[in-house]
KEVEX-89291 format. One line per field, with one value per residue (C-alpha): residue number from 1; y, z, x. Coordinates in steps of 0.001 Angstrom, whole numbers, plus 500000, padded with zeros to 6 digits. Each point is the difference from the previous one (the first is absolute). Example, Ala and Ser with C-alpha at 12.3 -4.5 7.8 and 13.67 -1.06 7.14 Angstrom:
BEGIN
nunu	1 / 2 $
Y	495500 / 503440 $
Z	507800 / 499340 $
X	512300 / 501370 $
END
This chain:
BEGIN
nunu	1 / 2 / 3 / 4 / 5 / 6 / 7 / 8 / 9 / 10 / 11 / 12 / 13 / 14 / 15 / 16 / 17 / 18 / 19 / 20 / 21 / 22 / 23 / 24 / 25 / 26 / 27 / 28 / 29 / 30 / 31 / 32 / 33 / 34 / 35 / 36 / 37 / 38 / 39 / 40 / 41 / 42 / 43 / 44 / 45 / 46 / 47 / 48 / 49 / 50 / 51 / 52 / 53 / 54 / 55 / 56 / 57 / 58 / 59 / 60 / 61 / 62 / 63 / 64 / 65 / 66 / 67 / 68 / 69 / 70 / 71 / 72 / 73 / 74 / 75 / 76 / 77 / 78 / 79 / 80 / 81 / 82 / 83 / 84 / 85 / 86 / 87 / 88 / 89 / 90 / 91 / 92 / 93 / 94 / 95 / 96 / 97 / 98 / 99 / 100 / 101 / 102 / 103 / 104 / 105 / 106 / 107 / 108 / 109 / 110 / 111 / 112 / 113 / 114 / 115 / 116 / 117 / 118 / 119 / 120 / 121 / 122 / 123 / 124 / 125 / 126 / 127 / 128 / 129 / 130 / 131 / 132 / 133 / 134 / 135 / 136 / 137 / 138 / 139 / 140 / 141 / 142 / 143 / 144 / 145 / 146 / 147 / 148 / 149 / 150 / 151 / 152 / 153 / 154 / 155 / 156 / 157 / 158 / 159 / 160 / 161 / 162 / 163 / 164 / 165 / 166 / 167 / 168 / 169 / 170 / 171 / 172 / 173 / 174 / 175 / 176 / 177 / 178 / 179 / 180 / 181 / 182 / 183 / 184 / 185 / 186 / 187 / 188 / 189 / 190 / 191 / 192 / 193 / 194 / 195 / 196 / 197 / 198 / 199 / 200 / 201 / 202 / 203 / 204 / 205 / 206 / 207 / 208 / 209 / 210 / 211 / 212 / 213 / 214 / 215 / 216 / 217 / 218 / 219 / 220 / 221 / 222 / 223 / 224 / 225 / 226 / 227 / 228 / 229 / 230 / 231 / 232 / 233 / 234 / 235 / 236 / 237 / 238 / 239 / 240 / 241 / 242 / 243 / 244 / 245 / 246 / 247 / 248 / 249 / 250 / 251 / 252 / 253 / 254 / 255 / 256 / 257 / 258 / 259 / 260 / 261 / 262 / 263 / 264 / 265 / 266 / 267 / 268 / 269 / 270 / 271 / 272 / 273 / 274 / 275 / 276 / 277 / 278 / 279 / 280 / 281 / 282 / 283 / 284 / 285 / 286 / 287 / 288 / 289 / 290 / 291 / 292 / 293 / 294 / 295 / 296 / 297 / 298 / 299 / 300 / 301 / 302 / 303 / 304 / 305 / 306 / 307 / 308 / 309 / 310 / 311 / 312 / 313 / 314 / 315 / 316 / 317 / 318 / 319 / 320 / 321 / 322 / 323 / 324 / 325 / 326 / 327 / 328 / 329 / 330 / 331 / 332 / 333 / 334 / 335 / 336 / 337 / 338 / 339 / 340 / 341 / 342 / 343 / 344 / 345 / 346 / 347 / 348 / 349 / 350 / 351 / 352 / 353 / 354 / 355 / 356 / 357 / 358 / 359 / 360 / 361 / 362 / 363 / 364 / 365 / 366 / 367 / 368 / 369 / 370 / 371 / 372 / 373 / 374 / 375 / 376 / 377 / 378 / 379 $
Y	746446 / 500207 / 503669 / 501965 / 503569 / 501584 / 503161 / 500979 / 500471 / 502145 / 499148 / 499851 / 497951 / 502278 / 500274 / 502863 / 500790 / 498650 / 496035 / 498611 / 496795 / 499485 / 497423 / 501307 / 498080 / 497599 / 499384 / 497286 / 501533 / 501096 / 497604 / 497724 / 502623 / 499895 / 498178 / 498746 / 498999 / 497873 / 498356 / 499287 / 498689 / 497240 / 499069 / 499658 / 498213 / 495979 / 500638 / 501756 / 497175 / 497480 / 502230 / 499105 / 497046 / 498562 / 502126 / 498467 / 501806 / 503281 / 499970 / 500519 / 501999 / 502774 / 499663 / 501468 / 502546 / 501212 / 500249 / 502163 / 502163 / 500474 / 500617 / 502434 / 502044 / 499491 / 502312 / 502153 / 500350 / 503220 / 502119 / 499663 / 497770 / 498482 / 499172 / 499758 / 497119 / 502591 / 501388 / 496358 / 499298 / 503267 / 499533 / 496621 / 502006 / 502439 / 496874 / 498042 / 501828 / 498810 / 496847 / 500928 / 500594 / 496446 / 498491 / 501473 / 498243 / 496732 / 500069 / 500712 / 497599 / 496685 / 497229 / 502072 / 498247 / 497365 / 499068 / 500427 / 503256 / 502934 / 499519 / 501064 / 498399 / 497792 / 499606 / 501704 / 499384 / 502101 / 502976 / 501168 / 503026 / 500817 / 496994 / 500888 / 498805 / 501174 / 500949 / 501538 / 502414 / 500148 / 501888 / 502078 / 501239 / 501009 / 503422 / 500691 / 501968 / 496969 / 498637 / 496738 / 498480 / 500851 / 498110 / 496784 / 500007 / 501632 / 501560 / 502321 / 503763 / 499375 / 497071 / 501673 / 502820 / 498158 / 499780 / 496542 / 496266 / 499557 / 496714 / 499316 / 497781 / 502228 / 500813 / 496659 / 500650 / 503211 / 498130 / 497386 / 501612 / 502073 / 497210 / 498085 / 503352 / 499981 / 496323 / 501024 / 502463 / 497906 / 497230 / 497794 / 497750 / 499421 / 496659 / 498770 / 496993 / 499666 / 500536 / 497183 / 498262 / 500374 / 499176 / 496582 / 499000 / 500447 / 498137 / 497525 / 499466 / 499974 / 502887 / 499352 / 498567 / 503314 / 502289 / 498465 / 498193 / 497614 / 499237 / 497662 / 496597 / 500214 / 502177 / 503250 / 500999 / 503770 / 501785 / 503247 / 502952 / 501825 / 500606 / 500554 / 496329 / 500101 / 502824 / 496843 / 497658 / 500823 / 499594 / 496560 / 498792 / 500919 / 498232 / 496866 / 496798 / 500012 / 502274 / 499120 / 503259 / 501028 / 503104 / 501789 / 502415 / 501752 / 502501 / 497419 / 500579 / 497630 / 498049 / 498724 / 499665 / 497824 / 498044 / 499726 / 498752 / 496788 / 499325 / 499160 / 498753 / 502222 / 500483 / 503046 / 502347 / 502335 / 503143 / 502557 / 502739 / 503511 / 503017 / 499144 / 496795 / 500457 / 501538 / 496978 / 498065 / 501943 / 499500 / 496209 / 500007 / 501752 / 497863 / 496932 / 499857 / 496239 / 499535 / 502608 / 498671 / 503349 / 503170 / 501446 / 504207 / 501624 / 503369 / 499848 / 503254 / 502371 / 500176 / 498007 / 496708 / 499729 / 501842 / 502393 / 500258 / 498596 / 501265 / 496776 / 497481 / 499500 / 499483 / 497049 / 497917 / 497269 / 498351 / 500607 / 502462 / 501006 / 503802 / 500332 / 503564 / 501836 / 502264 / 502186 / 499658 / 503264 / 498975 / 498022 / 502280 / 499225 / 496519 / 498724 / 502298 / 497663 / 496663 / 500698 / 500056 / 495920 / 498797 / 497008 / 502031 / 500319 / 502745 / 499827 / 502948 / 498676 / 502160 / 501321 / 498903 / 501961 / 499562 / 496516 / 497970 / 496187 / 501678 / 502393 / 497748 / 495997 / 498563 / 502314 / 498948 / 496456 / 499973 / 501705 / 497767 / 497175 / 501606 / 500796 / 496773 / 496561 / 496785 / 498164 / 501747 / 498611 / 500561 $
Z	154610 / 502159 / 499386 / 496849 / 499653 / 497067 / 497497 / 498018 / 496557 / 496948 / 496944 / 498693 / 502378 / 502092 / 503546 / 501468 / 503629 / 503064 / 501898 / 501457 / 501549 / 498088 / 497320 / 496563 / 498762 / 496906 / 497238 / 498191 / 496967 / 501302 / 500878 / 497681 / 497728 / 502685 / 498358 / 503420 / 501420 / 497078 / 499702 / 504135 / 499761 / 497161 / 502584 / 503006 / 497938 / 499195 / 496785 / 501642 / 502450 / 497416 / 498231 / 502830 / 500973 / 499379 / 502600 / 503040 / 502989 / 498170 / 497860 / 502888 / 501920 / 496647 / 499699 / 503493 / 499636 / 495975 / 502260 / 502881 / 497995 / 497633 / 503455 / 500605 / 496517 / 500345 / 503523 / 498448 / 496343 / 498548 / 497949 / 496224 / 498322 / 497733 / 501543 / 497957 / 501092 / 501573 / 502072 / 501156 / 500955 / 501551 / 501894 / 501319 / 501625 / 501922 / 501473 / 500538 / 500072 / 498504 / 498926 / 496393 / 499912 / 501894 / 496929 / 498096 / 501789 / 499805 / 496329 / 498485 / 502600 / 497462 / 500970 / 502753 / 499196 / 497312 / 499758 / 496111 / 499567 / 500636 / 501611 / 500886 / 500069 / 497015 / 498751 / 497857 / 496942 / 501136 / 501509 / 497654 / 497661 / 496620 / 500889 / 503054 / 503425 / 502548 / 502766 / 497119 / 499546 / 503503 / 500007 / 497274 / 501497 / 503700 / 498985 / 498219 / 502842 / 501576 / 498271 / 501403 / 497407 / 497037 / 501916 / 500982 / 496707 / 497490 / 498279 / 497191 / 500728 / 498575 / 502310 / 503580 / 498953 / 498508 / 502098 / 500383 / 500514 / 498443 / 498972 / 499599 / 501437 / 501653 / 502387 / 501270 / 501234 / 501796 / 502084 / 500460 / 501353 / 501998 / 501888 / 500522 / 501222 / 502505 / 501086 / 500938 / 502321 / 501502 / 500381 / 497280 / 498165 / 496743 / 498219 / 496336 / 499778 / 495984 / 501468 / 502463 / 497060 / 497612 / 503260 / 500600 / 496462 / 499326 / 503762 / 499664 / 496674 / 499200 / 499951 / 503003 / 499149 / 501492 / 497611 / 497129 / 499008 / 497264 / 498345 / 496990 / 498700 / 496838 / 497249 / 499497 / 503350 / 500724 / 502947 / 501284 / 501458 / 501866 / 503498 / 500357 / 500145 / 498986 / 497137 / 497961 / 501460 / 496967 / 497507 / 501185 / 500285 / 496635 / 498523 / 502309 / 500109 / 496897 / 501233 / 502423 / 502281 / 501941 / 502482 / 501524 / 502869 / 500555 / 498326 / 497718 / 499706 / 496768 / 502297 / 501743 / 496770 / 498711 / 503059 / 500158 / 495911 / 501671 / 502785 / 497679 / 497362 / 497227 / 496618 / 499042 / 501639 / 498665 / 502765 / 500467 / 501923 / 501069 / 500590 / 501785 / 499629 / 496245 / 500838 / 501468 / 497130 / 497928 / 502562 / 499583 / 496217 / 499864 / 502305 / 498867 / 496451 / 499320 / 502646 / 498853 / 497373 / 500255 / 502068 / 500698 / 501300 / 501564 / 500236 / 499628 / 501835 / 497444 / 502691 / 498639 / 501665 / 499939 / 502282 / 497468 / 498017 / 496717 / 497385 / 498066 / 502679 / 498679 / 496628 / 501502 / 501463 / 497307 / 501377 / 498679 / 501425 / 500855 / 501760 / 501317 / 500751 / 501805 / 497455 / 503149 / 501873 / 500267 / 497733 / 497434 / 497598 / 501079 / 500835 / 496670 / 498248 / 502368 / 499505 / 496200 / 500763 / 500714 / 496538 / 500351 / 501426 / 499666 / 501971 / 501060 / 501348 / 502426 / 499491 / 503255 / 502322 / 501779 / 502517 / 501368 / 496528 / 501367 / 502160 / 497884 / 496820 / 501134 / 496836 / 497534 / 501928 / 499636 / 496749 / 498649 / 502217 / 498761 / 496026 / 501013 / 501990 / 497936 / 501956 / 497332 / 501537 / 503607 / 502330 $
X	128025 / 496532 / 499818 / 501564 / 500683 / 499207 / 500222 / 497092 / 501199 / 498349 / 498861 / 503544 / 500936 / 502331 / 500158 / 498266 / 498962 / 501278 / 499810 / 496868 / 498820 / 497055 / 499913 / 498576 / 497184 / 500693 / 497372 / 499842 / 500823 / 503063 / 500885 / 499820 / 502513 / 502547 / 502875 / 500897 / 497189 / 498831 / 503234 / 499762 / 496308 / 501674 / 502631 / 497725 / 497145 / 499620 / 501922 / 502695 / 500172 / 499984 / 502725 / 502061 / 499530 / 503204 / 501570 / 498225 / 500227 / 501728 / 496532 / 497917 / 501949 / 500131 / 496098 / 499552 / 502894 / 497991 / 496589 / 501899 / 501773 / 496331 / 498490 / 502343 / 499736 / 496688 / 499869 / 502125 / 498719 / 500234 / 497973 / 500427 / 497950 / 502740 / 503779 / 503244 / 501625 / 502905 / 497599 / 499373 / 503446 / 500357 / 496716 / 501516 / 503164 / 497544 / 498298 / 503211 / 502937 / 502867 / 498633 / 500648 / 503839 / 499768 / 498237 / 502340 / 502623 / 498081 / 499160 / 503777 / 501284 / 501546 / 497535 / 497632 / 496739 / 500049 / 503566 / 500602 / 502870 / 499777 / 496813 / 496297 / 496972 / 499895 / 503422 / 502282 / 498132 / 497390 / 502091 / 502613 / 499738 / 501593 / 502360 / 501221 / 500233 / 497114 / 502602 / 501842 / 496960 / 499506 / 503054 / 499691 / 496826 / 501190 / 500620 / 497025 / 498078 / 499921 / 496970 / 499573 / 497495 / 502415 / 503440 / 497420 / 497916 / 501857 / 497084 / 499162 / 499388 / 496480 / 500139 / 500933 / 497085 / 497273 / 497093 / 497209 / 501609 / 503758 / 500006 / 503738 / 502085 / 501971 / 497474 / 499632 / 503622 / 499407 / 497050 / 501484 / 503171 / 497965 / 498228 / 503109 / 501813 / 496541 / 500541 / 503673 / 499221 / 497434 / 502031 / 499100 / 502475 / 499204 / 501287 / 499251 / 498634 / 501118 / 503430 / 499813 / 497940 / 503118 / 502935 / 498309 / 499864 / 503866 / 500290 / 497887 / 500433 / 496288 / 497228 / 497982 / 496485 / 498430 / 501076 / 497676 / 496957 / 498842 / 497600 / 498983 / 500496 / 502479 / 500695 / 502594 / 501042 / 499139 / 501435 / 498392 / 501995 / 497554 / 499735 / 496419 / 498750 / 496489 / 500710 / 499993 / 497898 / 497003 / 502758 / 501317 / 496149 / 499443 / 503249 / 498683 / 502730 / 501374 / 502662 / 502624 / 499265 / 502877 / 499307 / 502996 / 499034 / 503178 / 502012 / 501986 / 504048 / 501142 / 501833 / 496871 / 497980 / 502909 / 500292 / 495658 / 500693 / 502724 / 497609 / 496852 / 502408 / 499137 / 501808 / 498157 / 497710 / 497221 / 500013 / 497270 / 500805 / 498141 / 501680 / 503055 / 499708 / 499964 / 503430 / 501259 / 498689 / 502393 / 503033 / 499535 / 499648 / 502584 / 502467 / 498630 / 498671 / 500452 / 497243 / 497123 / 497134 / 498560 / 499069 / 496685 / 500313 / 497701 / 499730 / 504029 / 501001 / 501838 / 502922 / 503400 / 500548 / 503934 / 502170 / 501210 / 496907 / 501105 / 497744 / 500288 / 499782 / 496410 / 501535 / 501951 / 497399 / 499323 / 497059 / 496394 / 498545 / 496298 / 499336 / 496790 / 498920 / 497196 / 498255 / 499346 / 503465 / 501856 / 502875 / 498513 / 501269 / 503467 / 499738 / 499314 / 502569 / 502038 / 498406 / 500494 / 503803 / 500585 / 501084 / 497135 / 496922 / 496743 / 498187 / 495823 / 498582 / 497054 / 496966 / 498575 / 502816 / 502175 / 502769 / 498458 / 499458 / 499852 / 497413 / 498196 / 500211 / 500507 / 497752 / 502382 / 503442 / 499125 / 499139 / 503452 / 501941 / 498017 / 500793 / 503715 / 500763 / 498860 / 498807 / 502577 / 503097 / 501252 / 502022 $
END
């Protein structure tokens, strides 16, 4: 990908003219609209890392394949000021041919990166539309003029055509099945390390120490579901050792969380989760009830978390319920119409947050845990 042919493209951002060598110049404030690009400079930076950090060696290896492939749109960057995120994907199959419909493959493949059906980057919960089945989509979508991003993502209209950063979750997929897509053909093979995380537990009979840390001396045990360690390092400071402090790094399959709950020997867990792993804080409560003081969301995604998307599986979940939501993240709207629908909730909207609340807001987090979760109440 040393050297990149390109098109110059009009204002409208349709090809005109013929090939040349020379790589178009990129300003800054281009680039920092490129859907893309943005979403690649995440990946590749500390947070990114720390994002995937529970993947090991497959973490590294997808940080240098987000700063080629950026490299590469960014020798071959195009005219326009703003980019749709269609023209993004398209721009991607100019620079790598074929690497898309490869993705595609990838991302409707049952268990192709995380493990939980049908598949993608972070489990089903996060990757199934209206109800249905990613792969069943995936389908669906093949003879739709072959638009890749619609079959991986499953998007809105609005969505494939908007132009600036999308923000949803379905994005995540298409990157991340294009980097793993870019890994195969260079030889990488990419393993799971939650998988192997979850496999030794139901060997061994025990979740391996690695998976999690602890921290504090007594009090109601909290486990966290989020794999970006230190996103709640200022959170756990401020709630100091009164609370048992349980930190899961791994995407967390009920299974292992109930097997984690036997190890410690723990009638009743609080969980916090973010994002996904607010998803698999539902799963457990769910599937195990009896064992769930309470549940702390945040920024639950608006996507269902069963396989068939139940409307009312929110409606089912007993436990109290606390929904924490960025005032500034892109579904906030959504996400406490949601929150609103667990029969015990309560939902906070944290003023000046966004999509990284422990981080943006630790003093706030702690003090609704410490208002939703009482020192009287153990584990």
């Amino acid at each position: 990908m040393a050297q990149m042919r390109h098109r110059q493209r009009c204002a409208t951002g349709r090809r005109e003219g013929t090939p040349c060598n020379t790589p178009t110049p990129v300003s800054r404030d281009h680039a920092g609209k490129c859907p893309l690009r943005e979403e690649l400079a995440m990946f590749a930076s500390q947070e990114g890392r720390d994002l995937m950090q529970g993947l090991e060696e497959t973490g590294r290896i997808l940080a240098t394949e987000f700063n080629h492939l950026d490299e590469a749109m960014t020798a071959a960057s195009p005219e326009p000021e703003e980019w749709s995120v269609k023209q993004n994907i398209a721009h991607i199959s100019e620079i790598e041919p074929g690497l898309v419909d490869e993705a595609v493959v990838i991302a409707a493949q049952p268990g192709a990166l995380i493990g939980h059906p049908p598949g993608a980057l972070w489990g089903e919960a996060q990757h199934t539309a209206n109800g249905r089945p990613l792969a069943e989509l995936v389908r669906e979508f093949e003879v739709v003029n072959r638009d890749t991003l619609a079959r991986v993502a499953v998007l809105t209209d609005e969505d494939l055509t908007r132009t600036g950063t999308h923000r949803g979750s379905g994005m995540v997929t298409v990157y991340g099945a294009l980097m793993v897509a870019l890994g195969h053909r260079r030889g990488h093979i990419f393993q799971n390390r939650s998988n192997l995380i979850s496999l030794r537990a139901q060997q061994e009979g025990r979740v391996p120490p690695e998976a999690y840390t602890m921290t504090g001396n007594g009090g109601p045990a909290l486990l966290l579901l989020d794999a970006t360690v230190s996103k709640w390092d200022p959170v756990i400071a401020a709630l100091g050792s009164r609370y048992r402090i349980i930190h899961y790094k791994f995407a967390a399959l009920p299974p292992t969380i109930e097997q984690l709950r036997r190890d410690l020997d723990l009638r009743t867990l609080w969980i916090a989760g973010t994002a996904a792993g607010a998803i698999d804080a539902c799963k457990y409560a769910f599937a195990h009830p009896e064992h769930v003081a309470g549940l702390v969301l945040v920024n639950l995604p608006i996507l269902p978390f069963s396989r068939d998307g139940r409307p009312d599986d929110f409606g089912r979940i007993t436990a109290p319920t606390l929904t924490l939501v960025g005032e500034n993240h892109p579904q906030a709207v959504p996400a406490q119409e949601r929150g609103r629908q667990f029969p015990s909730g309560r939902v906070v909207v944290m003023a000046g947050a966004g999509r990284d609340v422990p981080r943006e807001q630790p003093a706030a987090v702690a003090e609704a845990i410490r208002r939703f979760v009482p020192l009287s109440v153990g584990a």
